[in-house]
Phi, psi and omega in degrees: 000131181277149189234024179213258143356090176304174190210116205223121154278141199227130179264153186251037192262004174186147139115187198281062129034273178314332179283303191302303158348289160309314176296304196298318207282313175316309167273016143098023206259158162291121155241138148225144155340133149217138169212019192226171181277345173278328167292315187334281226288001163269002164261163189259325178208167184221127149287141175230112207288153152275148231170198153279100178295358180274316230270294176297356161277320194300313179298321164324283181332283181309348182240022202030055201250358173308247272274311179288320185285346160301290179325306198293303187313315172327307192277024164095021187276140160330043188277147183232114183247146186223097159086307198267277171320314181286321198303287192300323151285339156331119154288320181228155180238147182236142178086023188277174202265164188316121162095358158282156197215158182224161170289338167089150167121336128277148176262094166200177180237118178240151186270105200278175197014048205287333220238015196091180158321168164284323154331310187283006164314142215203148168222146173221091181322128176217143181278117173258069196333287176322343181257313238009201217287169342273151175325132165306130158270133192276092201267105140291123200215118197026056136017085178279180164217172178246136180277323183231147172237087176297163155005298185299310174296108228230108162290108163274005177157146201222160187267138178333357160245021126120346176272124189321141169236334191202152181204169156195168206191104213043240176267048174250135212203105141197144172260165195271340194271193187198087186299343197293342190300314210243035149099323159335130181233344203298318168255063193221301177304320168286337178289314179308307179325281204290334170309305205274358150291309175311314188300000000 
């Protein structure tokens, strides 16, 4: 594990791959690809992109990357998911398609495509007490929402009607939106806060 320069993995079996890249790479951070069990276990964190969350469970599977990317979250590794990525981390989802599955690790119920279509796609200013100014601006794009929030789970923002949007739980980090699109770096720097604690 590097103790100065995190070393952050993007998993890369779908979805925008290239954006989370950029931001990290932006923030002087080591990235890599993963798509094998072995790039997992040479990263400190893992970001998971947005994207199809059926499509990137079917692939975990196909690629034998469930089962290590559970572990690695079990042993404390750091994750961060942004819409596709909040999805799969969730324990339970409503409206996933027969036979989908998440990695788990927030307690929370998230509504996959909750906001609609890709027509039903959206941008929002939203306040994020942790960052305090200025408001994040929000790209919503099919959209989860989070439904339910246990026990475990710190609602970390929410839309002027009270509905979840970003939550985290311990080194878990996710949102329904995509900071990686608009230039937002704030929650890319708070999920590094929890790497370079875990490191």
């Amino acid at each position: 594990m590097s103790t100065t320069r995190p070393h952050v993995g993007v998993l890369a079996l779908q979805g925008d791959v290239r954006e989370h890249v950029a931001v990290l790479r932006g923030l002087d951070v080591e990235v890599s690809l993963v798509r094998r069990p072995e790039e997992l276990a040479a990263v400190d964190g893992l970001v998971l992109p947005g994207g199809e969350s059926s499509v990137i469970d079917k692939l975990s599977r196909a690629f034998g990357m469930r089962e290590p990317i559970i572990a690695a979250r079990e042993a404390g590794m750091p994750m961060y998911g942004t819409c596709a990525g909040l999805i799969l981390l969730a324990d339970d989802i409503i409206d996933g398609i027969d036979g989908q599955q998440t990695f788990g690790g927030l307690d929370v119920i998230v509504r996959r495509n909750a906001f609609g279509s890709q027509v039903d796609s959206f941008e929002t200013d939203i306040d994020v007490p942790v960052f305090g100014e200025p408001a994040v601006h929000a790209v919503f794009i099919r959209a989860p929402l989070v439904e339910q929030v246990g026990e475990r789970a710190e609602v970390v923002a929410s839309l002027d009607d009270d509905r979840v949007v970003a939550v985290r739980q311990g080194a878990l980090l996710g949102t329904s939106f995509h900071p990686e699109v608009t230039g937002e770096t704030r929650f890319h720097e708070l999920f590094l806060r929890a790497v370079r604690s875990a490191a």
